[in-house]
KEPAMAR-874811 format. One line per field, with one value per atom (N, C-alpha, C, O, CB): x, y, z; atom name; residue in one letter. Coordinates in Angstrom, 3 decimals, always signed. Glycine has a CB too. Layout:
xx <- (X,...);
yy <- (Y,...);
zz <- (Z,...);
atom <- (CA,...);
type <- (a,...);
//
This chain:
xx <- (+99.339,+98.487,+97.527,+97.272,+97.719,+96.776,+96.046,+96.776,+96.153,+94.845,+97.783,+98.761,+99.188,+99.296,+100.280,+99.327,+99.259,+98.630,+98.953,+99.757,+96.890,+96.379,+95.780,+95.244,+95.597,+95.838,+95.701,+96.509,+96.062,+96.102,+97.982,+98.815,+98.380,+98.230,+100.151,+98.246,+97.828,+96.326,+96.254,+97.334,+95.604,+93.505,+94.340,+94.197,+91.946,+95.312,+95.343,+96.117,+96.043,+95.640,+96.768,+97.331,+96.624,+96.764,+97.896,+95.821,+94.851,+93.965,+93.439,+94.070,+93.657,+92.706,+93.480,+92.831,+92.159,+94.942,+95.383,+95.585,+95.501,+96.215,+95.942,+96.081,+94.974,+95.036,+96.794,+93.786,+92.548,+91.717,+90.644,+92.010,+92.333,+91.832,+90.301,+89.431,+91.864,+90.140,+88.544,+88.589,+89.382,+88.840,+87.447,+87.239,+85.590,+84.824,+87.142,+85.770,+84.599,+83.971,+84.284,+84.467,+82.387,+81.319,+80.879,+81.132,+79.854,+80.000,+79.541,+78.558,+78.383,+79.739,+76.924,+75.993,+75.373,+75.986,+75.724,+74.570,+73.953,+72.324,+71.402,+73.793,+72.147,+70.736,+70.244,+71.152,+70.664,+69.171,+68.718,+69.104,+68.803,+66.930,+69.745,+70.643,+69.239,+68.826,+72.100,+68.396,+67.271,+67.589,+67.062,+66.759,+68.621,+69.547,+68.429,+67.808,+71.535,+68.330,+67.384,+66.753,+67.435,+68.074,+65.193,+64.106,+64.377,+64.459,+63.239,+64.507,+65.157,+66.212,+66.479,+64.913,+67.190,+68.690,+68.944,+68.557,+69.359,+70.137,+70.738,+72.186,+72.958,+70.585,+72.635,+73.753,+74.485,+74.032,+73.609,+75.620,+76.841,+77.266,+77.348,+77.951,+77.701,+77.998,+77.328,+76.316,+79.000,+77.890,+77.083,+77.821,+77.451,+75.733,+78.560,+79.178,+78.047,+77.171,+80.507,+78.863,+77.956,+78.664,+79.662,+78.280,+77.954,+77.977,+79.927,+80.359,+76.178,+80.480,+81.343,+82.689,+83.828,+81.220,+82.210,+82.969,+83.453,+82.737,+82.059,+85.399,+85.785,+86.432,+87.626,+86.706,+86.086,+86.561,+87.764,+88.224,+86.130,+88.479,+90.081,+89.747,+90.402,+91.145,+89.304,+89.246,+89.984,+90.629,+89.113,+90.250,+90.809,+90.149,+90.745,+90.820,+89.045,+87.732,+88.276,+89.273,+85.396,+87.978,+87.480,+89.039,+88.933,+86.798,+90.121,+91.386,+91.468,+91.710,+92.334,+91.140,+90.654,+90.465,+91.067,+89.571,+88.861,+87.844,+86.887,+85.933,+86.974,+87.206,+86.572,+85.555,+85.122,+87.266,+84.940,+83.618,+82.847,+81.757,+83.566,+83.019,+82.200,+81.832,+80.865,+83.328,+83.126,+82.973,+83.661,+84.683,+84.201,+82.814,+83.078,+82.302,+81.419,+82.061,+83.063,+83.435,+82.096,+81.955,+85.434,+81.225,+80.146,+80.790,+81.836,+78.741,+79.649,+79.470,+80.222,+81.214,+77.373,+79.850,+79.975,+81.222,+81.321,+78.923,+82.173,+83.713,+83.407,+84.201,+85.243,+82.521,+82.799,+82.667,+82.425,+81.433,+82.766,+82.857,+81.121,+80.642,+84.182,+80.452,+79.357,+79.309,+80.056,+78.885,+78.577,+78.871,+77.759,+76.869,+78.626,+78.185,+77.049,+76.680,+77.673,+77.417,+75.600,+75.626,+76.333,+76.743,+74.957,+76.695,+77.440,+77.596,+76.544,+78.707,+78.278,+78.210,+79.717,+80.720,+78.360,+79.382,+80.119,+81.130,+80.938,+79.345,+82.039,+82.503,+83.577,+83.632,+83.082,+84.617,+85.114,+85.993,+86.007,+85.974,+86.802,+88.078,+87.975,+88.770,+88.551,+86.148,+86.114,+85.568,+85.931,+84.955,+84.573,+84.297,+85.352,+85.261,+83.564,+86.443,+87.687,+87.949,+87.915,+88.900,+88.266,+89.038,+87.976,+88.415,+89.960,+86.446,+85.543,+85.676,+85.366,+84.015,+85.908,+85.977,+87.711,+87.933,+85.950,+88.634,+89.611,+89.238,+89.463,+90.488,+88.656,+88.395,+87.724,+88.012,+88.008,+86.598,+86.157,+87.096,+87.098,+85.017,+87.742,+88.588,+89.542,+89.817,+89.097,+90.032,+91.283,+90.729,+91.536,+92.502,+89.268,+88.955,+89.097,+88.608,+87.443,+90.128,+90.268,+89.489,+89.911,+90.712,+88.001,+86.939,+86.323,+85.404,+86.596,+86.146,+85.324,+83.586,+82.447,+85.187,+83.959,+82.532,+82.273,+81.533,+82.712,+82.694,+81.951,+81.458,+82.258,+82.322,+80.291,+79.686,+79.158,+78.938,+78.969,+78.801,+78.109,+76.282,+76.018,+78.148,+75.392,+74.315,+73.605,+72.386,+74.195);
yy <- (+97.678,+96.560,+96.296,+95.168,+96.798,+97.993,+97.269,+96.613,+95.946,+98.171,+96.894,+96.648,+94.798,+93.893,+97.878,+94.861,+93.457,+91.890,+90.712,+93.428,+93.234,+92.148,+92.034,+90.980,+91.872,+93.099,+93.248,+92.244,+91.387,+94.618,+92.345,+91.390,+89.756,+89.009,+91.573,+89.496,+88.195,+87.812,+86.935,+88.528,+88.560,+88.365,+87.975,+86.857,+90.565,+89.023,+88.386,+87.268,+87.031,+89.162,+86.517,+85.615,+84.209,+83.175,+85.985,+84.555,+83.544,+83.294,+82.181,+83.931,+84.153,+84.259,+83.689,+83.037,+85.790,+83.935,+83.611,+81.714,+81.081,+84.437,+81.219,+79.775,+79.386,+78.175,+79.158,+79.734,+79.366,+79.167,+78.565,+80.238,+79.791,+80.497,+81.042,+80.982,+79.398,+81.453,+82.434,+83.363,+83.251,+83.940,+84.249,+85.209,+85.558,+84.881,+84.215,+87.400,+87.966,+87.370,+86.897,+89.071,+87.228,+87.215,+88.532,+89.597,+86.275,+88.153,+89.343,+89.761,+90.712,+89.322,+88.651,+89.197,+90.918,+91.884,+88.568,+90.942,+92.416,+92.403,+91.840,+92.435,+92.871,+92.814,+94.337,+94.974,+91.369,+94.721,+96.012,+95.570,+94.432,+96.425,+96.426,+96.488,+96.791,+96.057,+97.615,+97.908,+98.895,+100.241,+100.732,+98.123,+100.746,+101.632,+102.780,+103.577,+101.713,+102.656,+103.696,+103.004,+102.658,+105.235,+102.800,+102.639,+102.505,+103.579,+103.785,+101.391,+101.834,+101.905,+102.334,+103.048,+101.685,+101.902,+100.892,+100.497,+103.023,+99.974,+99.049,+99.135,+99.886,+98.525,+98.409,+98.740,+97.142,+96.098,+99.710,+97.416,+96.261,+96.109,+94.888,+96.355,+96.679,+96.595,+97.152,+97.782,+96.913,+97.003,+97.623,+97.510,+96.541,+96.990,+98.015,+98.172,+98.842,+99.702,+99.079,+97.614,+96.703,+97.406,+98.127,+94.582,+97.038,+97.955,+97.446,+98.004,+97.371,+96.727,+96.552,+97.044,+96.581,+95.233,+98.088,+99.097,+100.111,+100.702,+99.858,+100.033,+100.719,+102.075,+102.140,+99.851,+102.938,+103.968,+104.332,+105.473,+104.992,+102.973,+103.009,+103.634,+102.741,+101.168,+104.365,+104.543,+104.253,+105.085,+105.406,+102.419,+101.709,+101.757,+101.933,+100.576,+101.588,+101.199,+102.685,+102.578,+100.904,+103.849,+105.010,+105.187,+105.923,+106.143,+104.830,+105.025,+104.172,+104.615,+104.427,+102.740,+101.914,+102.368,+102.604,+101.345,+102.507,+103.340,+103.962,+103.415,+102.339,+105.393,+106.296,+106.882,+108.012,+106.921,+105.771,+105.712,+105.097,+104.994,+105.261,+104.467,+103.189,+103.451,+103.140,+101.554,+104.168,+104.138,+105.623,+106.198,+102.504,+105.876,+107.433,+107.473,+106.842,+108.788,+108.383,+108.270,+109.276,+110.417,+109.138,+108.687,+109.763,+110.846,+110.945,+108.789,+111.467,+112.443,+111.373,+111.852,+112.834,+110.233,+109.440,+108.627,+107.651,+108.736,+108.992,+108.451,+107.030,+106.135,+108.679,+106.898,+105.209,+105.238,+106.361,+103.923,+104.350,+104.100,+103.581,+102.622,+102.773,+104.048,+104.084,+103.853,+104.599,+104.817,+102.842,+102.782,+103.795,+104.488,+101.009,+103.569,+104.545,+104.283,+104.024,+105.960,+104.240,+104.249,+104.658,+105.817,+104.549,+103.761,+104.440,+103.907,+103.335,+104.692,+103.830,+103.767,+102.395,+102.750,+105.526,+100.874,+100.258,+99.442,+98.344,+99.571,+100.319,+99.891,+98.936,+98.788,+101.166,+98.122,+96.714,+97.054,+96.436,+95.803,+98.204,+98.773,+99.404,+99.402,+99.975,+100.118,+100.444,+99.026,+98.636,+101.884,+98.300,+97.310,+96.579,+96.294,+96.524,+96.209,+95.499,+96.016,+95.281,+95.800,+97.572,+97.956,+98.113,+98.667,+99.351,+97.778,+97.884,+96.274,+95.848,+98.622,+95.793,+94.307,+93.844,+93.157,+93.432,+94.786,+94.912,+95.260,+94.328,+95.801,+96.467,+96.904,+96.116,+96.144,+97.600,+95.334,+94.398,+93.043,+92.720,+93.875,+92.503,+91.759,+92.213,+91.653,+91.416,+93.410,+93.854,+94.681,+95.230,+94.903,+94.790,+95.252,+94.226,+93.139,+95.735,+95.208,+94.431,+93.906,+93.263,+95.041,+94.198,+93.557,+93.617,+94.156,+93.639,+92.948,+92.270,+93.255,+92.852,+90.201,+94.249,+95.297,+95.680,+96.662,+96.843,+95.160,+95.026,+94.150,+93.236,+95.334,+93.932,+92.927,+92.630,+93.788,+92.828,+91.968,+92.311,+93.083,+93.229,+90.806,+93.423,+94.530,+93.184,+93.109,+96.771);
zz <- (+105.034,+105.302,+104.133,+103.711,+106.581,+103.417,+102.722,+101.163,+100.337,+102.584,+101.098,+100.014,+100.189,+99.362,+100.298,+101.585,+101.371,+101.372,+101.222,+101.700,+101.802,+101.470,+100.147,+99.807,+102.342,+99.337,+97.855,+97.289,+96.527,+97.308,+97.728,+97.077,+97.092,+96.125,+97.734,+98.388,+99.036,+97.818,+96.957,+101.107,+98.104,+97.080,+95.770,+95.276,+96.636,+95.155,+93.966,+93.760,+92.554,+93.135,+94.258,+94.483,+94.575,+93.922,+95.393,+95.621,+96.011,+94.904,+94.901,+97.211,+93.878,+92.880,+91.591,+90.773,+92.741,+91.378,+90.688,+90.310,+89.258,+90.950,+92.056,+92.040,+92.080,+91.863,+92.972,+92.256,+92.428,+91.193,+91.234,+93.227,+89.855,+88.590,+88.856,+87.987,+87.258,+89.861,+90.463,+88.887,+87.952,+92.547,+89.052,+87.783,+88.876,+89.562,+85.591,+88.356,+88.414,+87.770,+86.677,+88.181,+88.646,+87.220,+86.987,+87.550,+87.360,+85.810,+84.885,+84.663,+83.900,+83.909,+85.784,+85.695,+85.650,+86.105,+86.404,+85.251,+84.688,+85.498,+84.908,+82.526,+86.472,+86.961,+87.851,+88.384,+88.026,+87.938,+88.656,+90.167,+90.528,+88.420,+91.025,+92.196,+92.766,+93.664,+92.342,+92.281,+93.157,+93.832,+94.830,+94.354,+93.018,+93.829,+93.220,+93.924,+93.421,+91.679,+91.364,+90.112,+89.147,+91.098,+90.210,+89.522,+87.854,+87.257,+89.922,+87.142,+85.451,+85.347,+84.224,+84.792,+86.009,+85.978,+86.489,+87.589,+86.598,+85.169,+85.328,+85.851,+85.254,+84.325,+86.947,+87.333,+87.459,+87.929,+88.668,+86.913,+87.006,+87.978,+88.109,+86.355,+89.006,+90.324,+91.205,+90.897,+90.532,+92.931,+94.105,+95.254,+95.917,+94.365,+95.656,+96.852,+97.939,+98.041,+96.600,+98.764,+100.247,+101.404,+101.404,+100.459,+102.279,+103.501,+104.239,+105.248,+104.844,+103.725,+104.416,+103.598,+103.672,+104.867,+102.824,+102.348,+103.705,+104.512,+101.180,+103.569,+104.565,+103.901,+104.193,+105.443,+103.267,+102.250,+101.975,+101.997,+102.442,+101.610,+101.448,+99.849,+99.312,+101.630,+98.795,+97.440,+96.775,+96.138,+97.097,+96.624,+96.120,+94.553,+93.491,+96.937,+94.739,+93.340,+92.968,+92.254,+93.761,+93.193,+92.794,+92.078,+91.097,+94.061,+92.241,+92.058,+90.457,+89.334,+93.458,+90.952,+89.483,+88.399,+87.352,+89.453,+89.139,+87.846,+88.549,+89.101,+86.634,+88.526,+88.737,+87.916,+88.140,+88.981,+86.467,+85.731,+86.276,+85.714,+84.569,+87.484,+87.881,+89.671,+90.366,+87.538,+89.953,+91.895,+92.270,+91.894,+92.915,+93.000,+93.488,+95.249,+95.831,+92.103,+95.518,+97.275,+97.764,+97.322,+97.880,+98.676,+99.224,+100.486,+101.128,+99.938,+100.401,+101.789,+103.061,+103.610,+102.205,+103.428,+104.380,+104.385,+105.129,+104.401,+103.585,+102.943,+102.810,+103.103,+104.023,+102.469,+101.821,+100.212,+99.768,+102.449,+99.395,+97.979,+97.343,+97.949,+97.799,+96.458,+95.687,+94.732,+94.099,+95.617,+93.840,+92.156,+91.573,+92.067,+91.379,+90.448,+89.862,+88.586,+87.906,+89.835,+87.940,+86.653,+85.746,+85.802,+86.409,+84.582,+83.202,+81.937,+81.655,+83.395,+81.173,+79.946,+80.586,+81.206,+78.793,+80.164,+80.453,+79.040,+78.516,+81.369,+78.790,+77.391,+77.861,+79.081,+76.332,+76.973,+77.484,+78.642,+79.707,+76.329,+78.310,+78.914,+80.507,+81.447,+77.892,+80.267,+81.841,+82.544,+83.654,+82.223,+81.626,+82.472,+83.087,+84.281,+81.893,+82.348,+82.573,+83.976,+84.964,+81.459,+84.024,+85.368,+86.322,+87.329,+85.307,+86.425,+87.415,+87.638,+88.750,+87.019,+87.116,+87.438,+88.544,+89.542,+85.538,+87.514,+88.598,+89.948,+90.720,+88.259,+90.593,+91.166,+92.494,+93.691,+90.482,+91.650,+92.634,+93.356,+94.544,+91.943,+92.399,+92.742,+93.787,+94.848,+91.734,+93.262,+94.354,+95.576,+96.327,+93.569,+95.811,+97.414,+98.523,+98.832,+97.575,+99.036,+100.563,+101.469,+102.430,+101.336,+101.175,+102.038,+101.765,+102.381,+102.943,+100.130,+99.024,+99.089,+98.852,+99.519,+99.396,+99.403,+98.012,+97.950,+100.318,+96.732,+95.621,+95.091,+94.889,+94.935,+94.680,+94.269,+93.024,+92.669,+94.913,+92.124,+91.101,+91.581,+92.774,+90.206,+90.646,+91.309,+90.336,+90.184,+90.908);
atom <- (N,CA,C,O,CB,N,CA,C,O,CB,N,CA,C,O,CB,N,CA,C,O,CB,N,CA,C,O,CB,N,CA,C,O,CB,N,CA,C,O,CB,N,CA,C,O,CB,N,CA,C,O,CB,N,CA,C,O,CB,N,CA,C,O,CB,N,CA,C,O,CB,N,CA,C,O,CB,N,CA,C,O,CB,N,CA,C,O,CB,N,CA,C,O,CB,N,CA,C,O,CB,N,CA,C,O,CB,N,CA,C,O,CB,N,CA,C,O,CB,N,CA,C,O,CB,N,CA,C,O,CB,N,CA,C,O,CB,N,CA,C,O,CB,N,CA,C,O,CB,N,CA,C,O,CB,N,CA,C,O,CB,N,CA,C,O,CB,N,CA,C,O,CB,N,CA,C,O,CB,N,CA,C,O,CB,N,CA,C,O,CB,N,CA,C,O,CB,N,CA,C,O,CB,N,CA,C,O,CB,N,CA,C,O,CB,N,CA,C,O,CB,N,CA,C,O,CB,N,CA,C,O,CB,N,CA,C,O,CB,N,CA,C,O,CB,N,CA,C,O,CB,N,CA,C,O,CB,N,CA,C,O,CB,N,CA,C,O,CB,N,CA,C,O,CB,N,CA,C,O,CB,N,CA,C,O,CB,N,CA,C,O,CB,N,CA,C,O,CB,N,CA,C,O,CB,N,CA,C,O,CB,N,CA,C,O,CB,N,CA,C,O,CB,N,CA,C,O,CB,N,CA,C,O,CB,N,CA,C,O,CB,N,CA,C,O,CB,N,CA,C,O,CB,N,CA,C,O,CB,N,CA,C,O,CB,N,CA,C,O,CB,N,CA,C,O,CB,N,CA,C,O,CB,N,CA,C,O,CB,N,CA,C,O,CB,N,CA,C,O,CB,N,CA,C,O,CB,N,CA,C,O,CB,N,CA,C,O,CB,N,CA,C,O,CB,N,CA,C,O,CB,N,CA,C,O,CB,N,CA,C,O,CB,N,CA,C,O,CB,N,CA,C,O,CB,N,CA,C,O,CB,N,CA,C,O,CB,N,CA,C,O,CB,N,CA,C,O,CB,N,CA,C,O,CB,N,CA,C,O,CB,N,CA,C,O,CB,N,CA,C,O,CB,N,CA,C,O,CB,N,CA,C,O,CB,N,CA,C,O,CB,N,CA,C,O,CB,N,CA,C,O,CB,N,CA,C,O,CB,N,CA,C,O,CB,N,CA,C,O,CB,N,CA,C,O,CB,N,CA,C,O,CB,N,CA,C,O,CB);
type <- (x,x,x,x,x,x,x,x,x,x,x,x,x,x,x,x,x,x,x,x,x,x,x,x,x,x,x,x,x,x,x,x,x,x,x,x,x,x,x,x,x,x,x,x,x,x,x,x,x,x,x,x,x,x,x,x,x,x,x,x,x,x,x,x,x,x,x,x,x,x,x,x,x,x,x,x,x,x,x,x,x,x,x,x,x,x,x,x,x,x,x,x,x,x,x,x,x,x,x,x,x,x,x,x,x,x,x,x,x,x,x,x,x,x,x,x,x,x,x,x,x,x,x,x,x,x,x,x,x,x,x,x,x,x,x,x,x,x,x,x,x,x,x,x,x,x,x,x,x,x,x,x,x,x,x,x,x,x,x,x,x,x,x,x,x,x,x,x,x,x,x,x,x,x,x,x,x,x,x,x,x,x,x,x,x,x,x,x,x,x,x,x,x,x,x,x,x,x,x,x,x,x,x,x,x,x,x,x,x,x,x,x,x,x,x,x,x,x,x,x,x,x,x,x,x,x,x,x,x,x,x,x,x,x,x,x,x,x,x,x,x,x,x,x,x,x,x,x,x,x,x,x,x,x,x,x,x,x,x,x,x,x,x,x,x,x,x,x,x,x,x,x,x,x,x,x,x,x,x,x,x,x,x,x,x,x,x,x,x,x,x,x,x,x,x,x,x,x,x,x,x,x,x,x,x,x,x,x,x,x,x,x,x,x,x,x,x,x,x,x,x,x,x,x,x,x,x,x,x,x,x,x,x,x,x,x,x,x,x,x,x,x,x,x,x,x,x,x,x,x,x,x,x,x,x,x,x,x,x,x,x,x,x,x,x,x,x,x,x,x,x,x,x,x,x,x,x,x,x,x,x,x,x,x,x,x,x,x,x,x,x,x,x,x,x,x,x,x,x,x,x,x,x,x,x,x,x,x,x,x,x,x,x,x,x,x,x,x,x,x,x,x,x,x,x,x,x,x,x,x,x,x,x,x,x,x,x,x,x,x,x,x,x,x,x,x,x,x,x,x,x,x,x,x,x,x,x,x,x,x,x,x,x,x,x,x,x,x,x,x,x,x,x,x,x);
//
């Protein structure tokens, strides 16, 4: 199921020509720390992201998916941006 609705998002995104944005802003997750993304409460802990890019999203105590600060060079940003696009219930967001 979640395979096909992965298939279906990118599809829809494709005829649509949609695109992540790329804003850069403090989430508030932690004080001085800028974060590119933020996965939202309607994260269901399929570790789709963490599978992506596991520089960017990693799975808590509570099995759902968390971003985290890092060093965002083109190649990981690229696949954290994948990442968001291809969640099944759009629980990444830009931060």
């Amino acid at each position: 199921m979640v395979e096909e609705t992965l298939q279906r998002k990118k599809q829809q995104r494709r005829s649509s020509g949609e695109a992540a944005g790329t804003g850069e802003k403090n989430n508030g997750m932690e004080k001085g720390v800028l974060m590119k993304y933020f996965v939202n409460e309607n994260c269901i802990g399929c570790g789709l992201c963490v599978e992506t890019c596991p520089e960017v999203f990693a799975m808590t105590d509570e099995e759902v998916a968390k971003a985290q600060p890092c060093e965002l060079e083109e190649e990981v940003d690229e696949r954290a941006r994948e990442a968001m696009e291809d969640c099944p219930v759009d629980a990444i967001e830009n931060a």
